[in-house]
C-alpha positions as a Markdown table, in Angstrom:
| # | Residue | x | y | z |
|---|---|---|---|---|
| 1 | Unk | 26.3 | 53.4 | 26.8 |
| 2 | Unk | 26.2 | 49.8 | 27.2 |
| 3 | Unk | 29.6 | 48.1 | 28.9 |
| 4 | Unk | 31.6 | 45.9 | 26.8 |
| 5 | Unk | 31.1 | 42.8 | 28.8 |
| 6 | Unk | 27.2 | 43.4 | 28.1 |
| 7 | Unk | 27.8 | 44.1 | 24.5 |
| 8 | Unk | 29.7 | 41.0 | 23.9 |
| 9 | Unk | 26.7 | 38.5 | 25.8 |
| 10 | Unk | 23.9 | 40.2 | 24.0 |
| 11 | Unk | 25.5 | 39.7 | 20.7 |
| 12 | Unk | 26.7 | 35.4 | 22.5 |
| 13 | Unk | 23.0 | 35.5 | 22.9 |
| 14 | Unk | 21.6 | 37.0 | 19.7 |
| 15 | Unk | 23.6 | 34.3 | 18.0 |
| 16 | Unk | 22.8 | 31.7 | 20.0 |
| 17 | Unk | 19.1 | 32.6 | 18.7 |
| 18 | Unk | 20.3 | 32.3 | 15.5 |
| 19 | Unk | 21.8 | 28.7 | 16.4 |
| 20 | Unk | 18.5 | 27.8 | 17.3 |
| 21 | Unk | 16.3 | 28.7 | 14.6 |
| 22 | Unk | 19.3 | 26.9 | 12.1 |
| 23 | Unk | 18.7 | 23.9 | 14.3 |
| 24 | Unk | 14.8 | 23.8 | 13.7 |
| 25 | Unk | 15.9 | 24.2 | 10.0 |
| 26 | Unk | 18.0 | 21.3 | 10.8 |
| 27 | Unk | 15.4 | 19.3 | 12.3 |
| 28 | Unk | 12.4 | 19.7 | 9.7 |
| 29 | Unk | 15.3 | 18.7 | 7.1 |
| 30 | Unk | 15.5 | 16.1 | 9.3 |
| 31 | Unk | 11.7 | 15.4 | 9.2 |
| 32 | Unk | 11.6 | 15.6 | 5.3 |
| 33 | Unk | 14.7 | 13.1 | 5.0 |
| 34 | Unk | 12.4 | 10.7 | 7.3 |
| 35 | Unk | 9.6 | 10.3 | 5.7 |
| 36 | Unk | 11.4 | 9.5 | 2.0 |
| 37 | Unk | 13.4 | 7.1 | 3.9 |
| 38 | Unk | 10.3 | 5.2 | 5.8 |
| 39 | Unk | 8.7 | 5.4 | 2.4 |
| 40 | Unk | 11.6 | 3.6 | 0.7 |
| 41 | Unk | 11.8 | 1.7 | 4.0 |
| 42 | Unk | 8.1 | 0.4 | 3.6 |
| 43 | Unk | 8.5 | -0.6 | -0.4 |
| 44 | Unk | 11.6 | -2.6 | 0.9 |
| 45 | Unk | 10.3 | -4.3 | 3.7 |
| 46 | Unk | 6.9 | -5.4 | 1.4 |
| 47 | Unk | 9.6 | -6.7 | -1.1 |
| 48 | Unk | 11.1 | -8.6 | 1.6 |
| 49 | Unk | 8.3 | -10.3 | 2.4 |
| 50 | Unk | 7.1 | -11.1 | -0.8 |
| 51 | Unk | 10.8 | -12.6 | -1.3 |
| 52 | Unk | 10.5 | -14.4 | 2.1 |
| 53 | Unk | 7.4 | -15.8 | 0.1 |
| 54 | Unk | 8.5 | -17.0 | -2.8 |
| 55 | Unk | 11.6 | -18.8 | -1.0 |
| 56 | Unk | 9.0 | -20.8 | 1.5 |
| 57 | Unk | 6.7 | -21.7 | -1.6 |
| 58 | Unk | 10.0 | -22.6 | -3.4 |
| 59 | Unk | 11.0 | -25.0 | -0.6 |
| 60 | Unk | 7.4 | -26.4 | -0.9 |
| 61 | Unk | 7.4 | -26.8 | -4.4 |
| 62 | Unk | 10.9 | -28.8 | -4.5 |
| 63 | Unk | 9.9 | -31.3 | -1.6 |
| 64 | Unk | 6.1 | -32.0 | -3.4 |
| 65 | Unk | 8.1 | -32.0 | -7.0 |
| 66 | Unk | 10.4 | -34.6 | -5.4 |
| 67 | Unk | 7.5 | -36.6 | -3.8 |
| 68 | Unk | 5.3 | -36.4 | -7.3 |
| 69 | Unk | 8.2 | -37.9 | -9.0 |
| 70 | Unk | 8.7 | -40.5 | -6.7 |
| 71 | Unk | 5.0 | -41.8 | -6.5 |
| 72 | Unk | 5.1 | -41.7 | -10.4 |
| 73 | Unk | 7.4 | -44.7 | -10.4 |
| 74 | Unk | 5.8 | -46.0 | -7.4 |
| 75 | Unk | 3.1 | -45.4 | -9.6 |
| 76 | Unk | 4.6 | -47.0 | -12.9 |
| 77 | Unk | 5.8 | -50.0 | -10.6 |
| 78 | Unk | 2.4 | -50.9 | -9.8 |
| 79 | Unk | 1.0 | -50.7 | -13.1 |
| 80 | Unk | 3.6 | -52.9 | -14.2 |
| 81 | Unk | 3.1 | -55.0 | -11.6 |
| 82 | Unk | -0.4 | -55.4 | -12.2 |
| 83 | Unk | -0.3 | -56.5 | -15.5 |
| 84 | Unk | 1.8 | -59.1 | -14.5 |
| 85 | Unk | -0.4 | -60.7 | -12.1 |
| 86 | Unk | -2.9 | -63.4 | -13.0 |
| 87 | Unk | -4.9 | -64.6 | -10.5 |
| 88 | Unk | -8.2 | -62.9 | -9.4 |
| 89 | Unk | -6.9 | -62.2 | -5.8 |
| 90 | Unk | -3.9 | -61.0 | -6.4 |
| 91 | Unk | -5.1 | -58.9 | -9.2 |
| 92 | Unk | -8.0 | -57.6 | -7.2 |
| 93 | Unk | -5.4 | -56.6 | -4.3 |
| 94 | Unk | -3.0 | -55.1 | -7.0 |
| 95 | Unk | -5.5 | -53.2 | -8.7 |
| 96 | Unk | -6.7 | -51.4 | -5.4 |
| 97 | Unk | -3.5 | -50.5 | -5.0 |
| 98 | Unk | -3.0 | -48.8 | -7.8 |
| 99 | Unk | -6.6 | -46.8 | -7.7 |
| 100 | Unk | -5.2 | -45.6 | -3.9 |
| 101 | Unk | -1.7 | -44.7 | -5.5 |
| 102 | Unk | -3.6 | -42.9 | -8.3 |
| 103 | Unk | -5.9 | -40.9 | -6.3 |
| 104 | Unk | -2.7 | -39.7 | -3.9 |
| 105 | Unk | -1.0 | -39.2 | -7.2 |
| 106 | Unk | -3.6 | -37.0 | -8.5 |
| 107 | Unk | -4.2 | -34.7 | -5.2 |
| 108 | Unk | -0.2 | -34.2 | -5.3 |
| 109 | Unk | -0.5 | -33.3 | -9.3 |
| 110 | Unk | -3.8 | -31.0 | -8.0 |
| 111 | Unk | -1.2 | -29.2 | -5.4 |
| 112 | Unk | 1.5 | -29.0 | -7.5 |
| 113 | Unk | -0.3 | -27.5 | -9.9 |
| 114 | Unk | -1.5 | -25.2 | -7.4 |
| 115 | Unk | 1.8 | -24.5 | -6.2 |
| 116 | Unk | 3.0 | -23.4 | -10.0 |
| 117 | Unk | 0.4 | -20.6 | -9.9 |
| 118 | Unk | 1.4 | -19.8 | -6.8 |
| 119 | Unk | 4.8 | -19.1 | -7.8 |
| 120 | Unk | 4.0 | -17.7 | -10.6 |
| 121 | Unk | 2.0 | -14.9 | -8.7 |
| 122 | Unk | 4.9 | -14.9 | -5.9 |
| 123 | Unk | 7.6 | -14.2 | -9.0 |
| 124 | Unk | 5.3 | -11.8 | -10.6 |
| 125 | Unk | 4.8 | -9.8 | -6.8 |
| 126 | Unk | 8.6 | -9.6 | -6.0 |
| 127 | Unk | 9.3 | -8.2 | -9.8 |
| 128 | Unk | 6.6 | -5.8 | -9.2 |
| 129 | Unk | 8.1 | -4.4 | -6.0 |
| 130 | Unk | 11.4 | -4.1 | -7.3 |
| 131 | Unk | 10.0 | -2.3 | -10.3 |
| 132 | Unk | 8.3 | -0.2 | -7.8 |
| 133 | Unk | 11.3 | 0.4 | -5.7 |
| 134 | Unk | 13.5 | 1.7 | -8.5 |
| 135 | Unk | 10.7 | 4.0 | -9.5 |
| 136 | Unk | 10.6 | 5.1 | -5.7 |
| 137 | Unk | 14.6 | 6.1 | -6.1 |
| 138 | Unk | 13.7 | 7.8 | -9.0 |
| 139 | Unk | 10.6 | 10.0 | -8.0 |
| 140 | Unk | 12.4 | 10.7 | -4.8 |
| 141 | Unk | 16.2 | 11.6 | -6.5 |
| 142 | Unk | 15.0 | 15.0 | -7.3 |
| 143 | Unk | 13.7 | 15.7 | -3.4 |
| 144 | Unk | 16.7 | 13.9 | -2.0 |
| 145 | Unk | 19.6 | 16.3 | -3.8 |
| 146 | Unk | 17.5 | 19.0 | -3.1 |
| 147 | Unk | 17.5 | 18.0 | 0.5 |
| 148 | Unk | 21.5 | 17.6 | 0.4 |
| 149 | Unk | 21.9 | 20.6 | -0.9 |
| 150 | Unk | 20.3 | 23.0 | 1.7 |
| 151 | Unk | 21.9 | 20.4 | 4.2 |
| 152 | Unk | 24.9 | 21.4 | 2.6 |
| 153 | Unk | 24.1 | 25.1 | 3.0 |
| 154 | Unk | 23.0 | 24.9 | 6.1 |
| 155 | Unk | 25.9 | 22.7 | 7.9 |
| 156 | Unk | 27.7 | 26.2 | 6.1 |
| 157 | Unk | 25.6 | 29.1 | 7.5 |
| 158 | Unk | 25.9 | 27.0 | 11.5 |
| 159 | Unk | 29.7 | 26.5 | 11.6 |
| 160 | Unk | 30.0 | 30.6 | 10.5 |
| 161 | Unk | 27.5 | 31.5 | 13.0 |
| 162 | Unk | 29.0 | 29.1 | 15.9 |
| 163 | Unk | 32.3 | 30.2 | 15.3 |
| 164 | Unk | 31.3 | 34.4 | 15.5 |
| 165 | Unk | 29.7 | 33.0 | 18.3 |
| 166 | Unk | 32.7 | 31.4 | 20.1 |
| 167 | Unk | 35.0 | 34.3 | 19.2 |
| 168 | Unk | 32.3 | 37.0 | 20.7 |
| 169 | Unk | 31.9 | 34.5 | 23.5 |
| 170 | Unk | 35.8 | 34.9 | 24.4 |
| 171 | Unk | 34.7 | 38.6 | 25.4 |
| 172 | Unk | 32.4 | 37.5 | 28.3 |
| 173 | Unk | 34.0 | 37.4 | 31.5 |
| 174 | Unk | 33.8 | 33.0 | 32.3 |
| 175 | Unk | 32.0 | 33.5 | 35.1 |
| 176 | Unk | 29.4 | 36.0 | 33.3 |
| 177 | Unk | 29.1 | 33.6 | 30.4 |
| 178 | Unk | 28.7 | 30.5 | 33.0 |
| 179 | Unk | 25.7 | 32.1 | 34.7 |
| 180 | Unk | 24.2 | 32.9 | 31.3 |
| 181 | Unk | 25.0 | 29.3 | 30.0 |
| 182 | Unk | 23.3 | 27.7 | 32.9 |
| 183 | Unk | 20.3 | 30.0 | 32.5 |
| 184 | Unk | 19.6 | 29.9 | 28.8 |
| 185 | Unk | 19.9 | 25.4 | 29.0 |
| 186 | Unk | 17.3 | 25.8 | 31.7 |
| 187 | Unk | 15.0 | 27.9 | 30.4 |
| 188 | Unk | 16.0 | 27.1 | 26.5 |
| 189 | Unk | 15.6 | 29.7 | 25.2 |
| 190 | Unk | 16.8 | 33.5 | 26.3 |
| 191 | Unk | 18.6 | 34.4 | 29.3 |
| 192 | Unk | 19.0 | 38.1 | 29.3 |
| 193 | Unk | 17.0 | 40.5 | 29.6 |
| 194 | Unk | 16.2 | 44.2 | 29.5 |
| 195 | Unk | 14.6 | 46.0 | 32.5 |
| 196 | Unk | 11.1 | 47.2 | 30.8 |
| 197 | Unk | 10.7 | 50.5 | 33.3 |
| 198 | Unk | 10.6 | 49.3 | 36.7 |
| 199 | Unk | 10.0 | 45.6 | 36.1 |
| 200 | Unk | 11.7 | 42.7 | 34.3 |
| 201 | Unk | 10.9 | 42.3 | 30.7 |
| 202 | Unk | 10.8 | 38.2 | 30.8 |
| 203 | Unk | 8.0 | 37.8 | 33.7 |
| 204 | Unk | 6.7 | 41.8 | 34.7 |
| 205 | Unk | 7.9 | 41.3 | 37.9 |
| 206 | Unk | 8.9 | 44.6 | 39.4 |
| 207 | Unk | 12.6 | 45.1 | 40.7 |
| 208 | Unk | 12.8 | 47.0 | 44.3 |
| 209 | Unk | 14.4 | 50.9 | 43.6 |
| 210 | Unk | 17.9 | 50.5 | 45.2 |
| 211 | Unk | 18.5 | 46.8 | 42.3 |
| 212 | Unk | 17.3 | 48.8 | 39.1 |
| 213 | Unk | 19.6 | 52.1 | 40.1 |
| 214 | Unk | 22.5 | 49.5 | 40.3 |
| 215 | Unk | 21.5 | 47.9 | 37.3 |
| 216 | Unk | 20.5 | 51.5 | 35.4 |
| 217 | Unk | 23.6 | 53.8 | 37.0 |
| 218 | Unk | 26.1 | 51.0 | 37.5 |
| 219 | Unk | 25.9 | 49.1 | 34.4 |
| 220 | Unk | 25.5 | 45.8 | 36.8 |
| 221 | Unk | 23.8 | 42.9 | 35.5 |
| 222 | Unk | 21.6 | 41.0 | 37.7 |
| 223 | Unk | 19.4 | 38.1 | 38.2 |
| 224 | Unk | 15.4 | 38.7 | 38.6 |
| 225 | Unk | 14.4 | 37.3 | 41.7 |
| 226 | Unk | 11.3 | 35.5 | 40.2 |
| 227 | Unk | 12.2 | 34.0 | 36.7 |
| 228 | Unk | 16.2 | 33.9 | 37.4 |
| 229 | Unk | 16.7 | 35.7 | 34.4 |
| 230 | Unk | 19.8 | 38.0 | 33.7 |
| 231 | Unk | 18.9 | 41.6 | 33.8 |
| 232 | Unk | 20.7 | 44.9 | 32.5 |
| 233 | Unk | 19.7 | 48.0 | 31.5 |
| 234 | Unk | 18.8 | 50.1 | 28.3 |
| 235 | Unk | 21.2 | 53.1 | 27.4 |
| 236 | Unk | 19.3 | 56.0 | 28.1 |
């Protein structure tokens, strides 16, 4: 007949088990929740940038705008100007000028044009990725409440195992549960044991005659000299 002391740290340990495959569960939730968000996170960022974009092509735009405007009066000025003179140097020297205003004129008019396409492309990009954005939320709503749901379910099902768990654990003499605490974080994973025959079930390492009688007739529980295992014995 097992002891009661044993009883209670088998069943501490068969739920910590339990605790540990619900964490795994927890973790590929985890894993599926990461990769909708770093593929929501990637749509953002590109519309970010394309945002970033428009904004720097935007501040380009306004200063050249600014400049054309200005060099059309310059323009104007010197046209008017021009007309005005009337002798052959001064007309030769105005007219130069105007042909070197008119040819800066036109590269600006070139650019700006430029620019306007530009924009318009930038706009068109932005609007695209916000379009694609919401259709992102919406393919991914579906996956993402089903995702809550068994989070839900699961957050459930851990706090009702850990708390059999902590009122089995109660059962366990401290210094018992101590030993078996310490083992099962360094080994993570189980920490007791069954003799299997003559040896230790965890590593097959055999345990001398006089260890396994106390562990077998005395209901002790020991530690296996090679792994550091807890070991007790099978009812008979």
């Amino acid at each position: 007949m097992v002891n009661k002391d044993l009883e209670a740290l088998l069943t501490v340990q068969s739920q910590d088990i339990e605790l540990r495959l619900l964490e795994q569960r927890a973790a590929e939730l985890a894993d599926r929740q990461r990769v909708l968000d770093e593929e929501r996170a990637a749509e953002v960022a590109a519309t970010e940038r394309a945002r970033q974009a428009l904004e720097r092509e935007s501040a380009r735009h306004g200063g050249l705008q600014a400049k054309v405007t200005e060099h059309r009066e310059l323009q104007r000025r010197n046209m008017a100007q021009l007309d005005q003179v009337r002798r052959m140097r001064e007309a030769a020297a105005a007219q130069a000028q105007v042909e070197m205003a008119g040819q800066m004129l036109d590269e600006e008019e070139r650019e700006l044009d430029h620019l306007n396409g530009r924009l318009r492309d930038l706009r068109a990009s932005v609007t695209a990725h916000e379009d694609a954005i919401a259709a992102l939320d919406e393919r991914q709503l579906e996956a993402r409440s089903e995702l809550d749901a068994e989070r839900a379910a699961l957050d459930a099902e851990v706090a009702t195992v850990r708390s059999q768990r902590d009122a089995r654990a109660v059962g366990v003499p401290r210094s018992l549960l101590s030993r078996y605490q310490r083992i099962r974080d360094r080994r993570q994973g189980e920490a007791i044991f069954a003799l299997r025959g003559t040896a230790c079930s965890s590593c097959d390492t055999a345990i001398p005659i006089q260890r396994r009688h106390e562990i077998a007739e005395g209901g002790k529980i020991e530690v296996c000299e090679e792994c550091g295992v807890l070991l007790y014995a099978l009812p008979e």
